[in-house]
BABA-738621 format. One record per residue (C-alpha): residue number from 0; z, y negated, x. Coordinates in pm, whole numbers. Layout:
residues N
+-----+--------+--------+--------+
!   i !     pz !     py !     px !
+-----+--------+--------+--------+
! NUM !      Z !      Y !      X !
...
+-----+--------+--------+--------+
END
This chain:
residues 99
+-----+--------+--------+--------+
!   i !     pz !     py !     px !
+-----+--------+--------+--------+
!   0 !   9627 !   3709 !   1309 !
!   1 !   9555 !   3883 !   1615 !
!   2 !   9839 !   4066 !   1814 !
!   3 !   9832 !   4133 !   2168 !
!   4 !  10028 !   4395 !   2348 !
!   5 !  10028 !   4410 !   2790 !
!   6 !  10151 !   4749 !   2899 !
!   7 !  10274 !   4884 !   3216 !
!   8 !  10139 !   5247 !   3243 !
!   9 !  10277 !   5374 !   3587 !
!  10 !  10074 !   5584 !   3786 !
!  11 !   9840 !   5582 !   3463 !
!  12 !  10046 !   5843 !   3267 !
!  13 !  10035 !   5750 !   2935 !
!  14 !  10415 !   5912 !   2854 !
!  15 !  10591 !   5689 !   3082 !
!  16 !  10406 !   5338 !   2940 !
!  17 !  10624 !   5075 !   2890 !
!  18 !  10536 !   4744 !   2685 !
!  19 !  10578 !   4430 !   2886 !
!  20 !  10467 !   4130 !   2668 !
!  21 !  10363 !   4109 !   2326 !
!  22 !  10176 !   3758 !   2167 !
!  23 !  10133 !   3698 !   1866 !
!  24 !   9855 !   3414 !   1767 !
!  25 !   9848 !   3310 !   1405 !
!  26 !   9601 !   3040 !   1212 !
!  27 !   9817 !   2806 !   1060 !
!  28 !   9540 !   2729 !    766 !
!  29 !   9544 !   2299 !    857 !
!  30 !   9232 !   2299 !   1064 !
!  31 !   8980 !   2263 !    717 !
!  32 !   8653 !   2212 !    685 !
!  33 !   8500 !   2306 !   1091 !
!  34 !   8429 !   2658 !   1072 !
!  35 !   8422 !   2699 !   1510 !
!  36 !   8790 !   2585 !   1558 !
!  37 !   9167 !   2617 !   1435 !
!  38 !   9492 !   2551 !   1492 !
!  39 !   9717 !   2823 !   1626 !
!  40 !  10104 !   2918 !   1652 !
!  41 !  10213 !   3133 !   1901 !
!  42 !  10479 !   3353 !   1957 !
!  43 !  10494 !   3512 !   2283 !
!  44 !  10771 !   3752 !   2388 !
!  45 !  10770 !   3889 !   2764 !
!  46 !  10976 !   4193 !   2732 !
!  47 !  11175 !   4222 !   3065 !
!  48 !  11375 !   4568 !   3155 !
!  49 !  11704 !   4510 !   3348 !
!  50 !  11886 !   4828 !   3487 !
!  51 !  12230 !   4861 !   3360 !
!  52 !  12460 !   5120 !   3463 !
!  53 !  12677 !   5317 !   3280 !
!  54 !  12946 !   5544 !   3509 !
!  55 !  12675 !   5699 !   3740 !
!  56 !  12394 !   5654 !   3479 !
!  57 !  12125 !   5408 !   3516 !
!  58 !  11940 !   5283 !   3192 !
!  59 !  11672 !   5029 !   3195 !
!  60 !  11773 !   4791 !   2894 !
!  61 !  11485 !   4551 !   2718 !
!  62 !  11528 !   4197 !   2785 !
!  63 !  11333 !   3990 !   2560 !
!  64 !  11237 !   3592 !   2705 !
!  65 !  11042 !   3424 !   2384 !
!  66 !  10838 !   3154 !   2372 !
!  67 !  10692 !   2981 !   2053 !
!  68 !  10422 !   2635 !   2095 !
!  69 !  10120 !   2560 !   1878 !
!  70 !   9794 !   2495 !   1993 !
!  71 !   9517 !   2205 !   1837 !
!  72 !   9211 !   2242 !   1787 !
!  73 !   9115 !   2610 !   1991 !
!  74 !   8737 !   2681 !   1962 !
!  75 !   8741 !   3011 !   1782 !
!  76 !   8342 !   3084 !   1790 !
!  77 !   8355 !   3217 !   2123 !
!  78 !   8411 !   3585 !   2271 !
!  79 !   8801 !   3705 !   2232 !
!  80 !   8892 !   3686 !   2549 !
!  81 !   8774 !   3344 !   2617 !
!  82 !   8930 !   3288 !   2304 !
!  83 !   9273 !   3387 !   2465 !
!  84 !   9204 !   3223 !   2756 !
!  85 !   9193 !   2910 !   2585 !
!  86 !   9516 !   2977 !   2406 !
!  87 !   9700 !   3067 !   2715 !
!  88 !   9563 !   2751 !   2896 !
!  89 !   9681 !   2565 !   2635 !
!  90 !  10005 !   2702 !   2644 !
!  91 !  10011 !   2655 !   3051 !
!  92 !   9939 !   2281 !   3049 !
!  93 !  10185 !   2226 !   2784 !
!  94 !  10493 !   2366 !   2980 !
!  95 !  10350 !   2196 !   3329 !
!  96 !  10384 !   1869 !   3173 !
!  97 !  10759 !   1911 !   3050 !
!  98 !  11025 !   1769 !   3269 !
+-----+--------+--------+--------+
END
């Protein structure tokens, strides 16, 4: 399983980071017997904070927007972020294709 986490570090001060996405990319054990590609579920989260005020208080509350697809067939003998490429590309062409 590999887990990645995007941060948002504002003005590069690590006390104020904030996490912004988090995927998740998990073999699902079906692809057998090629050793250079699986198959993949996803779970994606884009963590989204929305200011909410309370009296004359403003908080930033997490929003989460998930997303969950599965991906065929990714070549997995490759370096990781071409790896991850692939798995987001996959992801893109799926949801361009949905009405």
């Amino acid at each position: 399983m590999l887990r990645i986490t995007v941060e948002i570090v504002p003005f590069g001060n690590e006390l104020l980071k904030k996490p912004i996405g988090v995927m998740t990319i998990t073999n699902d054990g079906t692809y057998r017997g090629i050793l250079n590609a699986g198959n993949y579920d996803i779970s994606q989260s884009e963590i989204i904070f929305e200011p909410v005020r309370y009296s004359t208080d403003v908080n930033l509350l997490p929003q989460y927007k998930d997303h969950h697809f599965h991906v065929d067939g990714a070549q997995r003998n490759q370096p990781i972020f071409s790896f991850i490429y692939e798995i987001l590309r996959g992801f893109y062409n799926r949801a361009e294709k949905r009405p």
